[in-house]
C-alpha positions, 0 to 999 in steps of 0.5 A: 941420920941424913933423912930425919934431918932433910924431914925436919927442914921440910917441916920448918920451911912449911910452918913458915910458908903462907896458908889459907884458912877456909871456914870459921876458926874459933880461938880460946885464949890470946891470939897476938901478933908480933915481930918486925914483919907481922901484919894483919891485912883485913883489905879484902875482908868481907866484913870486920869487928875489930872492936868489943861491942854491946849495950853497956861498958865493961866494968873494967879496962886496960889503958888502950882497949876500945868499946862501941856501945851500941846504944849511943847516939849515932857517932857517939857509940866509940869508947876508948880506956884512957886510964886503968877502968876509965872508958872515955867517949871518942867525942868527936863527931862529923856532920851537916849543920842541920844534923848537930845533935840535940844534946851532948856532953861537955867536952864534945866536939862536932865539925860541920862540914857544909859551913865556910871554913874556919868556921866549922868546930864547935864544942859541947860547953855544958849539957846540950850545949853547943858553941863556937869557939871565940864566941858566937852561935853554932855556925856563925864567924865569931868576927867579921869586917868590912866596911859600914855599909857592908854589914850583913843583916843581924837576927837570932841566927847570928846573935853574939857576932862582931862586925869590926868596920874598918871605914868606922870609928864603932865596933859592932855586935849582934844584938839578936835583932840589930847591930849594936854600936861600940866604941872602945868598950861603950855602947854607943847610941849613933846620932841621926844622920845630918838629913835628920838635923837642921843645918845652921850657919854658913857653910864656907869652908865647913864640912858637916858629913856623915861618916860611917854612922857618926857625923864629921864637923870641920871649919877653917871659916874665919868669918860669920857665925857658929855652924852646925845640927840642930833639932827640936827639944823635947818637953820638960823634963829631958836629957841629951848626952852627946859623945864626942871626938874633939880633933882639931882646935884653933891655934892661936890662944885666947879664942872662942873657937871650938866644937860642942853642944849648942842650945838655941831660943828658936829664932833663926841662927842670926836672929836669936840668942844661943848657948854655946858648951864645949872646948876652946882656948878662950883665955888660955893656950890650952883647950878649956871647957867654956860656956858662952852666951851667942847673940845672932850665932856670934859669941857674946860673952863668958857665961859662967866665969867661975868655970869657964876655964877648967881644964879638958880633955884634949883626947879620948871620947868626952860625954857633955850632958844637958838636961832641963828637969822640974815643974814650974821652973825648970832647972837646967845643968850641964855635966860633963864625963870622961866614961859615960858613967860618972858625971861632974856638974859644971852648972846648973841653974834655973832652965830659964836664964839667959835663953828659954831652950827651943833647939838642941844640938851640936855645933862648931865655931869659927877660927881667928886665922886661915890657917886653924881648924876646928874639928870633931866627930860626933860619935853618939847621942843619946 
């Protein structure tokens, strides 16, 4: 009794011990492995095709297996089964720039690998169409920032790109052939630079600068005339539509000090009339929209008394528009807005009263006392 039983244990102790196979092995039915210790170790192998391969996906399918299709783009072939009979292309690929395939799928993604990084993914939104993530072009950084002189140039490359200047009031977009200005939410025309424009008035005490795209105005001069940028008008018909920050107001109530659009009889600043719209405290504690008549670049008079005294906005981008329009006589109205969009007329008369307009432009008042500013940035013209 004592051998067949010794034979027995012999016999397990072999079927548990390591083997090695030579020469191909064909299997008819399931081969599993299973158990705590089970492994398949193809480290050494030769070669290995783990998966089912060929031309066209299995009709059916069961949740986990996986397919290459041999007839698909190349890193496109992996098929897996995410649901009973649903195969579902593996979508990820993995490449240069210059190799994002020419088409593709919605829902595939693609990692470029020799673009900055944060920059790489970018995914199929439709047929064909590949872009990246937050807006822009297939490798291209949705968002930059910097200062304003720092932008990087602006072709069809990087079209659809942002460019926050953090030395600017504007946000910028690449338009496929230029930085297009915004602010806020409105596109912006910038104004010429100050060299572009004649200066007017003293310059004591008033700074009229660029500043990254826009123009500062400031004056604590309490003497001497209106001081600002003008340059010619244009002939009739023609509209100007200046974008504005008011910052600063003088103080003290009941003065004509204050920043906005100023329209000239061609004559030397000293020497001629002037029309003067903008924001002040004439006749209030409060900032007005006023209009005046200036003689030699010193006020003068109320020019439209019925309006003079509306109320304005004392924050937020303000639009005042002038144009001179007709044949014969040419009618002049000046409007104001609050959005770009939607204007209001504050007056309109024949374009002939009071001054015949040679000049157009922007300009800043002088203060009542020392220690008063007036101030505005200049965002837009157009």
């Amino acid at each position: 009794m004592r051998r067949p039983i010794l034979l027995f244990f012999i016999a397990a102790a072999a079927s548990l011990a390591q083997t090695t196979v030579n020469g191909n092995r064909t299997i008819e039915g399931k081969l599993s492995i299973s158990g705590g210790a089970a492994s398949a170790d193809f480290t050494n192998a030769a070669e290995t095709a783990p998966i089912q391969t060929g031309s066209s996906l299995p009709v059916s399918c069961k949740v986990g297996d996986v397919y290459f299709k041999s007839n698909e783009p190349a890193g496109l072939n992996l098929f897996v089964c995410a649901s009973a009979n649903v195969w579902q292309r593996q979508a990820y690929g993995m490449g240069a720039q210059a190799n994002l395939p020419a088409s593709c799928t919605p829902g595939q993604l693609y990692f470029e690998t020799d673009v900055p990084a944060g920059q790489n993914l970018i995914y199929c939104t439709s047929a064909n169409t590949w872009t990246q993530p937050s807006g822009g072009s297939a490798g291209v950084t949705p968002t930059l920032s910097g200062t304003y002189a720092a932008r990087p140039g602006c072709s069809s490359a990087n079209s659809g790109q942002f460019y926050y200047a953090t030395d600017s009031v504007y946000g910028f977009r690449c338009n496929g052939s230029g930085w297009e200005p915004y602010f806020g939410s409105r596109s912006m025309t910038l104004p010429s630079p100050v060299s572009a424009w004649t200066q007017v008035g003293p310059a004591t005490n008033t700074t009229i600068q660029d500043s990254s795209g826009a123009i500062w105005f400031n004056t604590t001069d309490t003497t001497g005339t209106v001081r600002g940028l003008i340059q010619p008008a244009p002939a009739v018909p023609w509209t100007r539509t200046f974008a504005f920050l008011p910052s600063g107001f003088a103080a003290v109530a009941d003065n004509s000090a204050g920043c906005g659009l100023l329209l000239t009889d061609g004559n030397a600043i000293t020497a001629g009339k002037q029309l003067w719209w903008g924001i002040d405290r004439k006749g209030s504690s409060s900032p007005r929209l006023s209009l005046y008549e200036f003689t030699n670049g010193v006020y003068t008079s109320v020019v439209n008394t019925a309006s003079y005294n509306t109320n304005a906005p004392t924050s937020g981008l303000l639009y005042l528009r002038v144009s001179e329009t007709g044949g014969g006589t040419p009618t002049r109205t000046l409007s104001i807005g609050v959005d770009g969009r939607n204007f209001s007329t504050f007056y309109t008369g024949p374009a002939t009263t009071w001054i015949t307009t040679a000049d157009y432009g922007f300009a800043c008042n002088p203060v009542p006392t020392a220690t008063d500013s007036n101030a505005a940035t200049l965002v837009g013209v157009q």
